[in-house]
N, C-alpha and C positions, 0 to 999 in steps of 0.2 A: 647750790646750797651746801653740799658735800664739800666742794673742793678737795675730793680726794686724789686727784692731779696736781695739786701744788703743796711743795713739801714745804718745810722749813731751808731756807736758804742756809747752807751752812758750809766751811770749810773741813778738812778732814780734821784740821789742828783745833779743837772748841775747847780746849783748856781744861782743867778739874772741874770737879760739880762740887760747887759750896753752895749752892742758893737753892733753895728752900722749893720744892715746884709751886707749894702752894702759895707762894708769892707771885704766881704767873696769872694775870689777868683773862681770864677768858672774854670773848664778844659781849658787850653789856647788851644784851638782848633780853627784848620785855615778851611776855607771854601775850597772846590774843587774848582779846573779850570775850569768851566761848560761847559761857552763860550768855549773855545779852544778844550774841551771833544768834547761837538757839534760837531765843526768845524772837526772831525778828524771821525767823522762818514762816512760810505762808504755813506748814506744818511742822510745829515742832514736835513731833514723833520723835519716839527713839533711834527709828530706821532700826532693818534686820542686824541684831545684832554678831558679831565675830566671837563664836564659843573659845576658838584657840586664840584668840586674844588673851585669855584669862590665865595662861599658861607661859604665855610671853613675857617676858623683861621688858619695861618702860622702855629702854635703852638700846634695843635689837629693831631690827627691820625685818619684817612681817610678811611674808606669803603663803595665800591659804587656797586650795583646790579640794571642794567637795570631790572630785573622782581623781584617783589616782592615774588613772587613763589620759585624762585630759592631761595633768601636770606631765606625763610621759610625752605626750603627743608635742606639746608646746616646747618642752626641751630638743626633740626630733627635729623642729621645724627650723628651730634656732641652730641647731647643728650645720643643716643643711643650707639655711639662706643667712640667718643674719651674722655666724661665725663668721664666714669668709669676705660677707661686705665688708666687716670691721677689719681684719685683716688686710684688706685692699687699700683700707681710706688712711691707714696708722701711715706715719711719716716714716717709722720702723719699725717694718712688720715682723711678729714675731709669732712662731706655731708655740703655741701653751699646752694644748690638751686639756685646759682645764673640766670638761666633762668627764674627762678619764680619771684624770689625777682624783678630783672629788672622787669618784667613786669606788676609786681604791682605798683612797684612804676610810671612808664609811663601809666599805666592807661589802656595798651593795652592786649589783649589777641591773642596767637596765631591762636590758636584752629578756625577753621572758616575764620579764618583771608585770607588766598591766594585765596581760591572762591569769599568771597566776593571784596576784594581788587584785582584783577587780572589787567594784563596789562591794560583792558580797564577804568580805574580809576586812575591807578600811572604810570606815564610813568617811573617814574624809581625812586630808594632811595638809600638815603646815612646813612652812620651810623659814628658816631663821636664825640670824648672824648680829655678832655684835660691831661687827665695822665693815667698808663697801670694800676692801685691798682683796678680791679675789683674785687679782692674778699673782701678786704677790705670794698671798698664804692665808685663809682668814680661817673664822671659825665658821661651820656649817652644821644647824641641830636641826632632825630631820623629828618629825612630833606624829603619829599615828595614832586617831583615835579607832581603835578598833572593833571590827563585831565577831572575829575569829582569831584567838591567840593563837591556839598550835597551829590552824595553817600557817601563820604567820613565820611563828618561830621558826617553824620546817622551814620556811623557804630560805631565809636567813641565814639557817644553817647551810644551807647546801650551799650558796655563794659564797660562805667563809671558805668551807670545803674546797671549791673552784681554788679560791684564789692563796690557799696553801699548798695545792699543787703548782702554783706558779711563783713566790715574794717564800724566798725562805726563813727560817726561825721566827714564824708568829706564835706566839706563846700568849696564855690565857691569864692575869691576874682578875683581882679584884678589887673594889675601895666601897667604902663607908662616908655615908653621905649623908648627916641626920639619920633616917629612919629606912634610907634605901638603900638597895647596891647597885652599887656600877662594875656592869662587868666589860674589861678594855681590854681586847684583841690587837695585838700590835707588832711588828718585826721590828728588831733593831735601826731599820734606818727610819723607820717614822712611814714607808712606804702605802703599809695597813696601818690605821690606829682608829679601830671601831672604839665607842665606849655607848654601852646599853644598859637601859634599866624600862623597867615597867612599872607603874603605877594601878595596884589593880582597883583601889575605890571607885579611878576613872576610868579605867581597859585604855592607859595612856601608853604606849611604845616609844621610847626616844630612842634614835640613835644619832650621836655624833662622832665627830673629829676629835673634838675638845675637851678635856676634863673640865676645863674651867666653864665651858659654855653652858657644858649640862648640870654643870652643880647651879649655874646661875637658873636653868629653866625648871630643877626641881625645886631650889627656893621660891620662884614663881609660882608654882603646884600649890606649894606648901604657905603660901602668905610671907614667907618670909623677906620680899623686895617688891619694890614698886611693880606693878604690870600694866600692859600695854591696855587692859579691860580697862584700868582704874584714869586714863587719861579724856581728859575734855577735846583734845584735838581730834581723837579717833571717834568719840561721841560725835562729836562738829559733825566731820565727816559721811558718817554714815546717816546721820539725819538729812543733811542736805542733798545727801543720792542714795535714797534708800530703793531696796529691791533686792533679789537675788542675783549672785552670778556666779557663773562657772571658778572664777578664779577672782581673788581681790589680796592687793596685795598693798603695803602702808609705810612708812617713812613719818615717824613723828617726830615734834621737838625735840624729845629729850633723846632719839638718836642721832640727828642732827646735833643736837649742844654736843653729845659728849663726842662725834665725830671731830669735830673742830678743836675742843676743848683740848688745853694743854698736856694730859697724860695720853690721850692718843698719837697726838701730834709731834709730840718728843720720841714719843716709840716708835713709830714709823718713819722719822728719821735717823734716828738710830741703826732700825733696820736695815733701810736702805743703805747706809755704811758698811751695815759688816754684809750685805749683798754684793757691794764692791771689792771687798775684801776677802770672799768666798770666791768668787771669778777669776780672780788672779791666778792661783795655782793653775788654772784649767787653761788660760789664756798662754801663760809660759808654756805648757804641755804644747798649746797648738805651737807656739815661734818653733820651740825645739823640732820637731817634724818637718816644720817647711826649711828650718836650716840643714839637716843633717838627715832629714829623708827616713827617718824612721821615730817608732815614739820611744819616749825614754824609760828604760828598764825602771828608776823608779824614781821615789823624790830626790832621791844623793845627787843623781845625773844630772838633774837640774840646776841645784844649788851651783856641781860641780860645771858647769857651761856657762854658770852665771847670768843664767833668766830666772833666777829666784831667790830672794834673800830669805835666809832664814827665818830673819823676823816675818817675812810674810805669811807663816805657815801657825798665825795667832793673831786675834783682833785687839782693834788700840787696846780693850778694856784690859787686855792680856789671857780670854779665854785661847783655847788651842783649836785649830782648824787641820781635821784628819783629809788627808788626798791620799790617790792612789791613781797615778795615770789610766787613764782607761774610764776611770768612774767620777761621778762628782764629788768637789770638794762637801765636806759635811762637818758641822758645829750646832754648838747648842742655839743656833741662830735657824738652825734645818741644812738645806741646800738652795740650792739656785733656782730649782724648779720649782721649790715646795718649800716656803719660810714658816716656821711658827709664827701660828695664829697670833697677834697682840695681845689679846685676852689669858692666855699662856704665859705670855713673859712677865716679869717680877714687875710690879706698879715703879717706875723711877720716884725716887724720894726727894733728891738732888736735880738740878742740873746744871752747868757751865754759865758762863755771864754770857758766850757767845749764845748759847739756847734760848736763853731767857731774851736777847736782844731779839733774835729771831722770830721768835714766838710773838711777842709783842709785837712786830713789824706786821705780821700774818694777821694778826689781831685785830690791828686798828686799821689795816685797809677791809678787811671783811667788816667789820661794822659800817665803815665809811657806806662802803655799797652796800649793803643790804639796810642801813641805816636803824631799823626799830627790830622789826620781826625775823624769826624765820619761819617759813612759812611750811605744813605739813602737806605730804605727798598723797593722794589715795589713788589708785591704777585698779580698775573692773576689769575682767578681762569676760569674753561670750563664745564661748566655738561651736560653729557649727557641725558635726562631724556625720558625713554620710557614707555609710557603705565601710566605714572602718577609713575612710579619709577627711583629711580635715580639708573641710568646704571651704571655711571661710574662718576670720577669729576677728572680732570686734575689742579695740582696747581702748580705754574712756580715761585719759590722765586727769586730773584736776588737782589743781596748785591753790589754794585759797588761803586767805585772801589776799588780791594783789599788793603788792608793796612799791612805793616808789624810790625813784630811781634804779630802774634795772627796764632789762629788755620788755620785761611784761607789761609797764605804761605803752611802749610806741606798739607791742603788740594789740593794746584792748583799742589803742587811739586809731589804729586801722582795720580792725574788723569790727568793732563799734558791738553792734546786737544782730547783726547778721546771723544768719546760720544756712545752712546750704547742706540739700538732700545729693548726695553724693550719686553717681548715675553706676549700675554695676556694669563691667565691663566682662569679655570672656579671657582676656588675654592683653600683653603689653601692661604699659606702666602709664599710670593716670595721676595726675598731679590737680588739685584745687583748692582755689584760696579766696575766702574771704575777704571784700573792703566793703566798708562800711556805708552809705549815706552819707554822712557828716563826716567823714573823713577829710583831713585836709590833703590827703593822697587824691583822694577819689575828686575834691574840688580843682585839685591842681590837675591833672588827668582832661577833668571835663573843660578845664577854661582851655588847654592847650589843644583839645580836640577843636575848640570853638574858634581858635586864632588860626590853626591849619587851616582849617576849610570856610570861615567868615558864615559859618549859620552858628545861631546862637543855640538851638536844637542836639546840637550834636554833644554825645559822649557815652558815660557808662551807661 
């Protein structure tokens, strides 16, 4: 639904930007029947409602952990088993650190983190972004409702502490934000860029990456923009699986629309250009080395051996890109490791006939296939935790309601209304799948068992 793996098909040469963005067609996508969805529940209850919903941007994706322990744990787990599957399965695999990178740049450290911050100090946190480009660079607001400030504050302090002994020149400003402050802890390279505020009506704590992300969540606070409380899709949702759980996390419409939508889509192509164009100095750095056996005193060396045009040391737009052999290329685009968030960059107003062709291409094949809806995301997650290890973790995805033409018809047409108690095992890896009764897998299955062996008796 994302398609946050397919960019805009685009060459480097896309011409001037004369055209208007908002002449760029997004996916003509119709909203669900919610109300009437509702209404057709055997219980239409509210289901337990999402308090930090009410603090979210319509437009952000949503994760929320009553124990901060838990949300620890589950990062821990992912470090450990599902970073390096993914890692293995990529056609090109690449080491990110993105656990690390996050939590420099927020200022926070895990390590320590769930003893000292445990239930008696957070009653519960959310976690939440305005687009899915985390490896890229995205925005990260971290939301703490709390039941203890100063411990809180302490502790925050002391990892800024930490991590001014190690990322030099973080220097302390401040900004005005309607009725709040924001205080942004940051170094020149963008390495640390805390930005904090507190809300005390609600004993709310944000911390983010983002200026823009958190001025977007104290508008939230403050009524001043749509929120994720105020959508029918998240209502749907949670009445149709209602209940408590350790973690629940959400993907609505309207961050789907605006993921897709033409101001995301043009910026993240963009991006990706001057990420191309940020790796070049770095990539001449390596040839020079492996020609001449040693790295080059500095950028002159380069130009002067002829692995680097000048103009390369500046993106098409003509901003300026600083290098220093030894360290990464850096613009107001970020660096290699670490791009400014989208949400940061100036909204394009313009763009190219080649963009707008693009876009539109993107456009009308995503509506093709997904044809009417797009459909909202809700993920429960359950853990069991014994002895300070995690036992077990139960996670419940539901895509609703299905849409046609896509993988999810020949998925319901083969596991039909099945459903299947999973057996626990101690060890090893356990695979099982669903088919249906009526299936025409399960009839072609049984007729061909029946022609093997000539009893008409035999099959599933």
């Amino acid at each position: 639904a994302l398609q946050h793996d397919r960019g805009l098909r685009l060459g480097f040469e896309t011409g001037p930007a004369t055209v208007p963005i908002a002449d760029l067609e997004p996916p003509g996508l119709a909203a669900h029947p919610f109300k009437e969805m509702m209404a057709a529940l055997p219980d239409s209850k509210a289901g337990t409602p999402e308090p930090l919903a009410k603090v979210t941007p319509a437009e952000f994706w949503y994760v929320r952990f009553d124990d901060i322990r838990v949300l620890l744990r589950v990062l821990d787990e992912a470090d450990a088993w599902l970073t390096p599957v993914a890692q293995i399965m990529e056609e090109r695999a690449e080491v990110r650190d993105l656990s690390q990178r996050y939590q420099r740049q927020l200022g926070l450290r895990r390590t320590g983190l769930a003893k000292t911050l445990g239930h008696t100090v957070i009653e519960r946190v959310a976690v939440m972004g305005s687009d899915p480009y985390l490896r890229e660079g995205s925005d990260l607001t971290l939301v703490f409702a709390l039941r203890n400030q100063t411990v809180f504050d302490t502790e925050l302090a002391r990892h800024m502490d930490e991590y001014r002994g190690e990322v030099p020149g973080i220097a302390e400003t401040t900004i005005t934000h309607g009725s709040h402050t924001i205080t942004v802890l940051r170094d020149p390279k963008g390495v640390v860029r805390q930005h904090r505020a507190f809300v005390a009506a609600q004993q709310l704590a944000l911390v983010s990456n983002s200026e823009q992300a958190i001025k977007a969540v104290l508008d939230a606070i403050d009524g001043k923009r749509r929120r994720l409380a105020d959508d029918e899709d998240l209502a749907y949702m949670l009445a149709r699986d209602p209940g408590e759980h350790d973690g629940f996390a959400f993907l609505g419409d309207h961050f789907i629309a605006e993921v897709v939508g033409p101001r995301q889509k043009v910026l993240a192509a963009r991006r990706q250009e001057a990420l191309a164009e940020l790796l070049t100095p770095g990539f001449a750095a390596l040839l020079y080395g492996w020609l001449e056996g040693k790295a080059p005193a500095d950028v002159e060396a380069l130009i002067a051996a002829g692995l680097l045009d000048r103009g390369e040391l500046q993106h098409a737009e003509g901003t300026p890109i600083s290098f220093v052999p030894g360290s990464a290329a850096t613009s107001s685009w970020g660096s290699p490791a670490s791009l400014v968030p989208l949400i940061d960059l100036p909204a394009p107003t313009l763009v190219s006939e080649a963009e707008r062709f693009a876009y539109d291409t993107f456009s009308r094949d995503y509506q093709d296939y997904w044809r009417r809806f797009i459909d909202p995301i809700a993920i429960r997650i359950d853990v069991d935790e014994s002895a300070g290890a995690l036992a077990s973790a139960t996670v419940d995805i539901r895509v609703l309601p299905l849409i046609e033409g896509t993988d999810y018809g020949d998925i319901e047409e083969v596991v039909g209304t099945e459903r299947i108690e999973v057996p626990a095992i101690d060890d090893g890896l356990q695979m099982v799948w669903a088919v249906g009764a009526d299936s025409d897998l399960r009839r072609e299955m049984d007729r061909s068992a029946s022609v093997l062996t000539g009893k008409a008796d035999i099959g599933l």
